[in-house]
HTML snippet that shows the backbone in 3Dmol.js (N, CA, C, O; Angstrom):
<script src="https://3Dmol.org/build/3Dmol-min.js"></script>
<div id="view" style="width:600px;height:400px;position:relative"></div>
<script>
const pdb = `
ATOM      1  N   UNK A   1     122.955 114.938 114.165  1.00  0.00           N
ATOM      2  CA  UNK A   1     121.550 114.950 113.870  1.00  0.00           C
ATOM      3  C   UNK A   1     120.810 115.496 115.081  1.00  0.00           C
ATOM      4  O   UNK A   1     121.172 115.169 116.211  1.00  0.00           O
ATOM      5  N   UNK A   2     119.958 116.179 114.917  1.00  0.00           N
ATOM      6  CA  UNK A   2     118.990 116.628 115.938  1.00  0.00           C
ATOM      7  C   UNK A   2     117.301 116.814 115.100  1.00  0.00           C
ATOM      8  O   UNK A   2     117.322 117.098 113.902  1.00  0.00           O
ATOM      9  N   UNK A   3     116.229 116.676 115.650  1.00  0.00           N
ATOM     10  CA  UNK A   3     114.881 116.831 115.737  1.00  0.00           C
ATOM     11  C   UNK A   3     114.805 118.277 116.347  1.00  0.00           C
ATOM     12  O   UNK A   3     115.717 118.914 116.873  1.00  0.00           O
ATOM     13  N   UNK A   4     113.082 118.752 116.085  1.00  0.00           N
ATOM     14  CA  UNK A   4     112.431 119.836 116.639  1.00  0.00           C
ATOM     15  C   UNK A   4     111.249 119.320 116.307  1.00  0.00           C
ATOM     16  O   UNK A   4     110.933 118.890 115.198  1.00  0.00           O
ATOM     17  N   UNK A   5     110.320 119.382 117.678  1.00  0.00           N
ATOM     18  CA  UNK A   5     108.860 118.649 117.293  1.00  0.00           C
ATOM     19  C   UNK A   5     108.056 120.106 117.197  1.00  0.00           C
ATOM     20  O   UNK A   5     108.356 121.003 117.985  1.00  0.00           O
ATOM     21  N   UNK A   6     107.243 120.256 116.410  1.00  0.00           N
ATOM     22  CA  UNK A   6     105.904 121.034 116.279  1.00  0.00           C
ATOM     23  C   UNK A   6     104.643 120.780 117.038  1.00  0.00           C
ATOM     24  O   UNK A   6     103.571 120.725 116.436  1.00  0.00           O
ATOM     25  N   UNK A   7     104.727 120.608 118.439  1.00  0.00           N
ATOM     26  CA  UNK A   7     103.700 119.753 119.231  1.00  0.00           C
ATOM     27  C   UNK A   7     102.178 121.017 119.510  1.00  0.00           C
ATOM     28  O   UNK A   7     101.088 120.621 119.924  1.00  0.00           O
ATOM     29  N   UNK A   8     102.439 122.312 119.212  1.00  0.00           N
ATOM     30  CA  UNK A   8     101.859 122.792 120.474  1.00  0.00           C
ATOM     31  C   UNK A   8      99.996 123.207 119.404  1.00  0.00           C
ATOM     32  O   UNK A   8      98.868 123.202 119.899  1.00  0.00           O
ATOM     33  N   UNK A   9     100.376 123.497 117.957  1.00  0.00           N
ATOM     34  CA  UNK A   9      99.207 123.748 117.115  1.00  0.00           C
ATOM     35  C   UNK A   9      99.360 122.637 115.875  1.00  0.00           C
ATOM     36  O   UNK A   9     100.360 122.310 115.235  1.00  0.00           O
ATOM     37  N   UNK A  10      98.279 122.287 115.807  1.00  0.00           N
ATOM     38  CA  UNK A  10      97.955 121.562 114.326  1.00  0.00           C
ATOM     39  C   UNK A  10      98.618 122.107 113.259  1.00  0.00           C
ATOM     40  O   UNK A  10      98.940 123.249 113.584  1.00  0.00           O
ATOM     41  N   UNK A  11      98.964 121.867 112.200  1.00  0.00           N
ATOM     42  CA  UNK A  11      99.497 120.356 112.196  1.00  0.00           C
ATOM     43  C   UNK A  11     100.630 119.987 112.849  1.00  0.00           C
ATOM     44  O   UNK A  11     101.461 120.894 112.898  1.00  0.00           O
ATOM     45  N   UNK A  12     100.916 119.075 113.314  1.00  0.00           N
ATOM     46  CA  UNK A  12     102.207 118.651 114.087  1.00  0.00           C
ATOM     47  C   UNK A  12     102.955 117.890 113.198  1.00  0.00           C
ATOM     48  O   UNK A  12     102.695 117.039 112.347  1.00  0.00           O
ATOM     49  N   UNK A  13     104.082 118.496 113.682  1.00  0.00           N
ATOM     50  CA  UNK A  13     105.071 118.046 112.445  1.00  0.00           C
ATOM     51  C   UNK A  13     106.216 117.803 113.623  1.00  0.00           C
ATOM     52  O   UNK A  13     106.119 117.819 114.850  1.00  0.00           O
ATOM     53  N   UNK A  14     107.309 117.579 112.763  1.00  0.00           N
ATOM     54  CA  UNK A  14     108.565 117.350 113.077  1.00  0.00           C
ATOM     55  C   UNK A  14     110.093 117.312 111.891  1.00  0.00           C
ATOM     56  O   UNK A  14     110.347 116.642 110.890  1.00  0.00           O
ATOM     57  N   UNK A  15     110.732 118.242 112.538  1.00  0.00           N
ATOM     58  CA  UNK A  15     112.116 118.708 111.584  1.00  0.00           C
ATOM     59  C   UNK A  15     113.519 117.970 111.930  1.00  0.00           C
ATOM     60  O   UNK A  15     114.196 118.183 112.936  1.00  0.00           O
ATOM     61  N   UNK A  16     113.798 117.100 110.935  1.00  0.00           N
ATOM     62  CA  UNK A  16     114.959 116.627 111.245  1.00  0.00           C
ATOM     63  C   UNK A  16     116.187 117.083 110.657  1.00  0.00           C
ATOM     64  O   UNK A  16     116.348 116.871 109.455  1.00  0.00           O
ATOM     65  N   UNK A  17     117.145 117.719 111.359  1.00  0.00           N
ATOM     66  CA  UNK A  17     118.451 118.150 111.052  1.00  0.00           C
ATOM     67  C   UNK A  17     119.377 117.056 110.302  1.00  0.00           C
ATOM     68  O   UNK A  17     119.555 116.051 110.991  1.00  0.00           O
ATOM     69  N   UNK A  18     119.880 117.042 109.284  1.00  0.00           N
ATOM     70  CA  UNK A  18     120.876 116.236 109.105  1.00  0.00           C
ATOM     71  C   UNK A  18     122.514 116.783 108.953  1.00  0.00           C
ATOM     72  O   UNK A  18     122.622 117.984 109.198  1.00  0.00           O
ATOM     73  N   UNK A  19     123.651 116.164 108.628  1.00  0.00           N
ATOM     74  CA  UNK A  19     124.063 116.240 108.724  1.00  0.00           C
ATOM     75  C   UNK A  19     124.497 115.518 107.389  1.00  0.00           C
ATOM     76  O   UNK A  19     124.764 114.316 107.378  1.00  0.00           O
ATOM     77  N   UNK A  20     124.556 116.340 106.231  1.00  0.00           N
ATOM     78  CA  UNK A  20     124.424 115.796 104.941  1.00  0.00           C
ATOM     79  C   UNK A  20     125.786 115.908 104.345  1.00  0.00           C
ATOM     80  O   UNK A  20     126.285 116.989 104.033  1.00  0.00           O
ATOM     81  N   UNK A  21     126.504 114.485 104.165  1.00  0.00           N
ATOM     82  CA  UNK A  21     128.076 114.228 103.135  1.00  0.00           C
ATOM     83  C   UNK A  21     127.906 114.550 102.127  1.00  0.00           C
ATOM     84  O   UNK A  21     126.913 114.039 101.610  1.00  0.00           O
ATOM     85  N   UNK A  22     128.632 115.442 101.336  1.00  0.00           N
ATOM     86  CA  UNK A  22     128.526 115.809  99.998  1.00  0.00           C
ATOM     87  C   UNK A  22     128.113 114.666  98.979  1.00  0.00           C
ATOM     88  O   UNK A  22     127.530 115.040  97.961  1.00  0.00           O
ATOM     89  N   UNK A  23     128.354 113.308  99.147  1.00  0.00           N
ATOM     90  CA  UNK A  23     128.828 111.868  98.190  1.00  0.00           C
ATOM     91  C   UNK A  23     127.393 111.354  98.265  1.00  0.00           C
ATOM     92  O   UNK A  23     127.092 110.305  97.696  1.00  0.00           O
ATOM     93  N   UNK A  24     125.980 112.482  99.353  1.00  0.00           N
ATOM     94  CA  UNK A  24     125.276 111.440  99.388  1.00  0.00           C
ATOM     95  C   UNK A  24     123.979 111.422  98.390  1.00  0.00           C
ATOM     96  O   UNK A  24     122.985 112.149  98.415  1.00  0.00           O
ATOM     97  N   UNK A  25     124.300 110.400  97.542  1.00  0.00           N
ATOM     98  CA  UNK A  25     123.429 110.259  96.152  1.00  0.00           C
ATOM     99  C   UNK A  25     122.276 109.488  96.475  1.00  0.00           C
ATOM    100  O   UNK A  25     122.303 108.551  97.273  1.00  0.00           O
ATOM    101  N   UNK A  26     121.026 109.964  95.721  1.00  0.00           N
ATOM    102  CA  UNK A  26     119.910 109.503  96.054  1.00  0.00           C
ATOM    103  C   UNK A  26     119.439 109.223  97.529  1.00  0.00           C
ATOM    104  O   UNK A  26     118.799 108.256  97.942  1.00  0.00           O
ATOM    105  N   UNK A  27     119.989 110.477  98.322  1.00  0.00           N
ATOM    106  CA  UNK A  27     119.425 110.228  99.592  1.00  0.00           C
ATOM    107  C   UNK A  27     117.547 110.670 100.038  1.00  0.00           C
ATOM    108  O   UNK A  27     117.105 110.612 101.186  1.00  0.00           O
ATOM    109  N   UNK A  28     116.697 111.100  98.754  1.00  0.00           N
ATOM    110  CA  UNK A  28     115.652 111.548  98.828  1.00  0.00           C
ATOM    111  C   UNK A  28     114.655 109.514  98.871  1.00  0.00           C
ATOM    112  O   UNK A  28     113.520 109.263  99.277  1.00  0.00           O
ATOM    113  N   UNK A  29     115.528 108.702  98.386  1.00  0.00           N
ATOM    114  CA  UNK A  29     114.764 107.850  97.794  1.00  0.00           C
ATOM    115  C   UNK A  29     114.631 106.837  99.794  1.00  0.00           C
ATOM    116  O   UNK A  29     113.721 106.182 100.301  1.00  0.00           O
ATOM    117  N   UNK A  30     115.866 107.186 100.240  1.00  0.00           N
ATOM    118  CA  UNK A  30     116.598 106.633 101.658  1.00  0.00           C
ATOM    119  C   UNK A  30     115.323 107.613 102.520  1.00  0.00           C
ATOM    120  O   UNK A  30     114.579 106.905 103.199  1.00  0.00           O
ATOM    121  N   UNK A  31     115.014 109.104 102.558  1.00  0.00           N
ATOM    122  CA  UNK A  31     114.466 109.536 103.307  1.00  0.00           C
ATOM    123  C   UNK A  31     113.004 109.207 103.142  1.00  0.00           C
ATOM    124  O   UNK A  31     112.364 109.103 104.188  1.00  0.00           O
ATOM    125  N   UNK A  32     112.444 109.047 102.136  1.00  0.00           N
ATOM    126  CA  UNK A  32     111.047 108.659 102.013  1.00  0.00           C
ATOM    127  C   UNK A  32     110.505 107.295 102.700  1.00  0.00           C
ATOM    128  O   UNK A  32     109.330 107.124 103.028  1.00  0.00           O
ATOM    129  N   UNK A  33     111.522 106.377 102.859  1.00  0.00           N
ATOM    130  CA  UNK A  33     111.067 105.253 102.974  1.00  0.00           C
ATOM    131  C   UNK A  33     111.285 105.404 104.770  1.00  0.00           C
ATOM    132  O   UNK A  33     110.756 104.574 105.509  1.00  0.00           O
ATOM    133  N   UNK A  34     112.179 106.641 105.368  1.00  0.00           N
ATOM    134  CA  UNK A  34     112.519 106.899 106.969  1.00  0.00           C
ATOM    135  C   UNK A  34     111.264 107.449 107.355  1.00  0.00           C
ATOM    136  O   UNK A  34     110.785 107.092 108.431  1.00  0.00           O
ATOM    137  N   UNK A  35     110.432 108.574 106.361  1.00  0.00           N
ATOM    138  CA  UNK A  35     109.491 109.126 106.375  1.00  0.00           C
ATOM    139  C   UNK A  35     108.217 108.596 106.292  1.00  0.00           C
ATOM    140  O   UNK A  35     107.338 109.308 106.779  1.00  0.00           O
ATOM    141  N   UNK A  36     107.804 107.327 105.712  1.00  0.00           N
ATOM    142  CA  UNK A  36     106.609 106.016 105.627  1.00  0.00           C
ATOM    143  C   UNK A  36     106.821 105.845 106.822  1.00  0.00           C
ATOM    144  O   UNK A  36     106.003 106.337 107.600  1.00  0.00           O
ATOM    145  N   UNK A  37     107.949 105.118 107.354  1.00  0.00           N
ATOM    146  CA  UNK A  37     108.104 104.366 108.554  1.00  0.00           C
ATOM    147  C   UNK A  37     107.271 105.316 110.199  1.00  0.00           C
ATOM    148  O   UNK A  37     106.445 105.196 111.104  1.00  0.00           O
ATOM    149  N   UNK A  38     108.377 106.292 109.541  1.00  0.00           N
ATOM    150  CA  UNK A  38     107.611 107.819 111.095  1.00  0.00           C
ATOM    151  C   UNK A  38     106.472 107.716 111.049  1.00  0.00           C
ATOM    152  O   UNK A  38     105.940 107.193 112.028  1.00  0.00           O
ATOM    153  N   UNK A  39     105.606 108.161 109.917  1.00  0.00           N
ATOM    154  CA  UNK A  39     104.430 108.154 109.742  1.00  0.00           C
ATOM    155  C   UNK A  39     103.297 107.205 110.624  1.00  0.00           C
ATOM    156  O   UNK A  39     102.389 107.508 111.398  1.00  0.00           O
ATOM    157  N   UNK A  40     103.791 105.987 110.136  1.00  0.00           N
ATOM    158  CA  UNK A  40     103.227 104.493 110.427  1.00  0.00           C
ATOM    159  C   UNK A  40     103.339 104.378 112.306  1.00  0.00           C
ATOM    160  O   UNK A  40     102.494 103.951 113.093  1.00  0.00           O
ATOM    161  N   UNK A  41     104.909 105.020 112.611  1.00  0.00           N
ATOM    162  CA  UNK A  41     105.178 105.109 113.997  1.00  0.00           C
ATOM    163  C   UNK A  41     104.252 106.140 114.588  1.00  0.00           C
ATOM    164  O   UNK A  41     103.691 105.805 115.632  1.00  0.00           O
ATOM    165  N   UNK A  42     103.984 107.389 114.081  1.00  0.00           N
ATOM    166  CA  UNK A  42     103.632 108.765 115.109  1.00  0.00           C
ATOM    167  C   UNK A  42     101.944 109.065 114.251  1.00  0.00           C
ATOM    168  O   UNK A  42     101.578 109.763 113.306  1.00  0.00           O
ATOM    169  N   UNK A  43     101.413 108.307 115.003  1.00  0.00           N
ATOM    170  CA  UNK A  43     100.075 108.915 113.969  1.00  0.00           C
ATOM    171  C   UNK A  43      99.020 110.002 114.199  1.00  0.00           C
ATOM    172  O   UNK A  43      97.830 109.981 113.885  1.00  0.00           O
ATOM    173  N   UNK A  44      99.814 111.075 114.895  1.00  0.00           N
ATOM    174  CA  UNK A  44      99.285 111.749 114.649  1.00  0.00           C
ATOM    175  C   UNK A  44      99.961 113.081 113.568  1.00  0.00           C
ATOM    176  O   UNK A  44      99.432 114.134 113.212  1.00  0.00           O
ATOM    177  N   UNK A  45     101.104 112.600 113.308  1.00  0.00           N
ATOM    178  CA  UNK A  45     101.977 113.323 112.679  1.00  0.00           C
ATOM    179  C   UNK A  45     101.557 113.998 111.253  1.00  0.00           C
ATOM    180  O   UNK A  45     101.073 113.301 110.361  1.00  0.00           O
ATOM    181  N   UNK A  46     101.756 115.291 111.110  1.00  0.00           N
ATOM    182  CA  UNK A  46     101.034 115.247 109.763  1.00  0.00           C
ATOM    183  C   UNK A  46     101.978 116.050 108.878  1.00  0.00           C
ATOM    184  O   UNK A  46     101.513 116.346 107.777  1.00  0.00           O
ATOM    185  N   UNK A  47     103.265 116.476 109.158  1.00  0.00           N
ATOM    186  CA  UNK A  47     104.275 116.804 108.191  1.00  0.00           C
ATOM    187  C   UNK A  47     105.842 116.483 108.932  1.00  0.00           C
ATOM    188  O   UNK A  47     106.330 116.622 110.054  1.00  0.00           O
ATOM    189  N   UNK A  48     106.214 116.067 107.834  1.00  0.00           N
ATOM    190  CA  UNK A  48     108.040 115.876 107.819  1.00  0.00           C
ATOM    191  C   UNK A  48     108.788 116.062 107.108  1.00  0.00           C
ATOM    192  O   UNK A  48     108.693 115.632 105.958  1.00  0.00           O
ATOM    193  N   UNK A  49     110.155 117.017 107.676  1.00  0.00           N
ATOM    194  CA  UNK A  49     110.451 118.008 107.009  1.00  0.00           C
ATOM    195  C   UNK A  49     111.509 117.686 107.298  1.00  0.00           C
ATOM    196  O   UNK A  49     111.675 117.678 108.518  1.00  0.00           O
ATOM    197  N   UNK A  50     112.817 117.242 106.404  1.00  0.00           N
ATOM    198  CA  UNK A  50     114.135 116.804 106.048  1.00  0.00           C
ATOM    199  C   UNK A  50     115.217 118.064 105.583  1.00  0.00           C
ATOM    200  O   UNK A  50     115.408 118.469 104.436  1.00  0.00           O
ATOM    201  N   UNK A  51     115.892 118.572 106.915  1.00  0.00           N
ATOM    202  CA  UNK A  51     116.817 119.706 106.412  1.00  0.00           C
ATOM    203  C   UNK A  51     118.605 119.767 106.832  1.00  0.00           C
ATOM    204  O   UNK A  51     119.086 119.326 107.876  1.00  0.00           O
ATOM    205  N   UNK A  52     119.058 120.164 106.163  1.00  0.00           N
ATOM    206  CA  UNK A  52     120.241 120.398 106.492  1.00  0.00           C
ATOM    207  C   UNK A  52     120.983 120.957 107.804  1.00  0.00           C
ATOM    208  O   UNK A  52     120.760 122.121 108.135  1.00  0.00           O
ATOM    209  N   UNK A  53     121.601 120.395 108.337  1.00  0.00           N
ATOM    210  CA  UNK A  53     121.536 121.275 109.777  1.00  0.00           C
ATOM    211  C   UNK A  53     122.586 122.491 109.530  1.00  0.00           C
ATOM    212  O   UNK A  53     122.402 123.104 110.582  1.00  0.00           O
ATOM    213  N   UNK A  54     123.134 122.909 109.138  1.00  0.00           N
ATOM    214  CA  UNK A  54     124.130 124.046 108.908  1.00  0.00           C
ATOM    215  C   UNK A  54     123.370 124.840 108.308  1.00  0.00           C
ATOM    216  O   UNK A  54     123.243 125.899 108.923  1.00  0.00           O
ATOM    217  N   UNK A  55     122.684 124.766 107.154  1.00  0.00           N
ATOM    218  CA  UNK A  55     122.028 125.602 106.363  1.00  0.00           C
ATOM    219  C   UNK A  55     120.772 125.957 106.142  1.00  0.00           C
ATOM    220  O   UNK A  55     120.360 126.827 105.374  1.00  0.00           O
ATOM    221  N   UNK A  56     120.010 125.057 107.038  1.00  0.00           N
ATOM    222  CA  UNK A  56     118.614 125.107 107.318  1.00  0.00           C
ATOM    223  C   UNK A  56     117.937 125.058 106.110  1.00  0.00           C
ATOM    224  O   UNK A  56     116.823 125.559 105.958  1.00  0.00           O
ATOM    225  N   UNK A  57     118.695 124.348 105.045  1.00  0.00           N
ATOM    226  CA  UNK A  57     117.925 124.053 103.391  1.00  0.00           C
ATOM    227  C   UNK A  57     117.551 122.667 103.630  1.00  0.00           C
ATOM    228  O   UNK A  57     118.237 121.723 104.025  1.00  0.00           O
ATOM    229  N   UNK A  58     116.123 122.751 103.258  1.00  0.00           N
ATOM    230  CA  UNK A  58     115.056 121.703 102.956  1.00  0.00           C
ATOM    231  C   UNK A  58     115.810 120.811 102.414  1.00  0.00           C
ATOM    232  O   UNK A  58     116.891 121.148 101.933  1.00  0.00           O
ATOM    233  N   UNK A  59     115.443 119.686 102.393  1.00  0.00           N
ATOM    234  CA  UNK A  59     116.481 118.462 101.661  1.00  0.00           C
ATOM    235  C   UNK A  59     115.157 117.828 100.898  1.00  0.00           C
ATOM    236  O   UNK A  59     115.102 117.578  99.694  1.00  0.00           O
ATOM    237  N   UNK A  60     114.100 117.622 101.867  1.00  0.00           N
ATOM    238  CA  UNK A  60     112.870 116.925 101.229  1.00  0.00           C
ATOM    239  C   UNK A  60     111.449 117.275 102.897  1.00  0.00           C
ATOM    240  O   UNK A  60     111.551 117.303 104.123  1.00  0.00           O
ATOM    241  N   UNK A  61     110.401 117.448 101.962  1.00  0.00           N
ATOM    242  CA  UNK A  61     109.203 117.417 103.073  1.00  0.00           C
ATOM    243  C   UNK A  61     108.175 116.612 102.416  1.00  0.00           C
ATOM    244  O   UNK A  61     108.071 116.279 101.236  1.00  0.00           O
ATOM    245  N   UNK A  62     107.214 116.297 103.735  1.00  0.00           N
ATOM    246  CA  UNK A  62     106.408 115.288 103.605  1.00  0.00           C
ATOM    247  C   UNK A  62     105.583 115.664 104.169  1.00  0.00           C
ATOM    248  O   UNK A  62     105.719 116.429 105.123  1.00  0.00           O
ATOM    249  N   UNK A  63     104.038 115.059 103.566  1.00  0.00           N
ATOM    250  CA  UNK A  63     103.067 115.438 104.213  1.00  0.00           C
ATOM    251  C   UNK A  63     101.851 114.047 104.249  1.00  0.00           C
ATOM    252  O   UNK A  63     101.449 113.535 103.205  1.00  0.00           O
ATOM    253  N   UNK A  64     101.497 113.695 105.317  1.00  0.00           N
ATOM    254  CA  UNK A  64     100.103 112.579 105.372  1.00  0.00           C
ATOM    255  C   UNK A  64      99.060 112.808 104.647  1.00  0.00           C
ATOM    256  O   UNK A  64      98.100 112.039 104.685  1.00  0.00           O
TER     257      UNK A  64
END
`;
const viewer = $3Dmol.createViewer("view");
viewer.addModel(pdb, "pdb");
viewer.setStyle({}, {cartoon: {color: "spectrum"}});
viewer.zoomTo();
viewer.render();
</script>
């Protein structure tokens, strides 16, 4: 897993790499509730963006 923060222009966001097991079912329902939590943690945060790290495919994004 690795991050990339969007710090330097509005909106600030942040991209998290995963490292996604083929077996993993209903992991959108697991990331939303990782994604409330960030939110609640980083307030100034205003998008989060859930991607694959090999393939750089979106898994799920979020926005405040």
């Amino acid at each position: 897993m690795s991050i990339q923060i969007q710090s330097e222009t509005k909106p600030y966001g942040l991209t998290v790499f995963l490292k996604v097991e083929p077996s993993a079912v209903k992991i959108e329902d697991e990331l939303q509730v990782n994604a409330d939590m960030t939110f609640d943690l980083i307030g100034n945060l205003e998008t989060l963006d859930y991607k694959i790290a090999d393939s750089k495919e979106i898994i799920a994004s979020y926005e405040r």
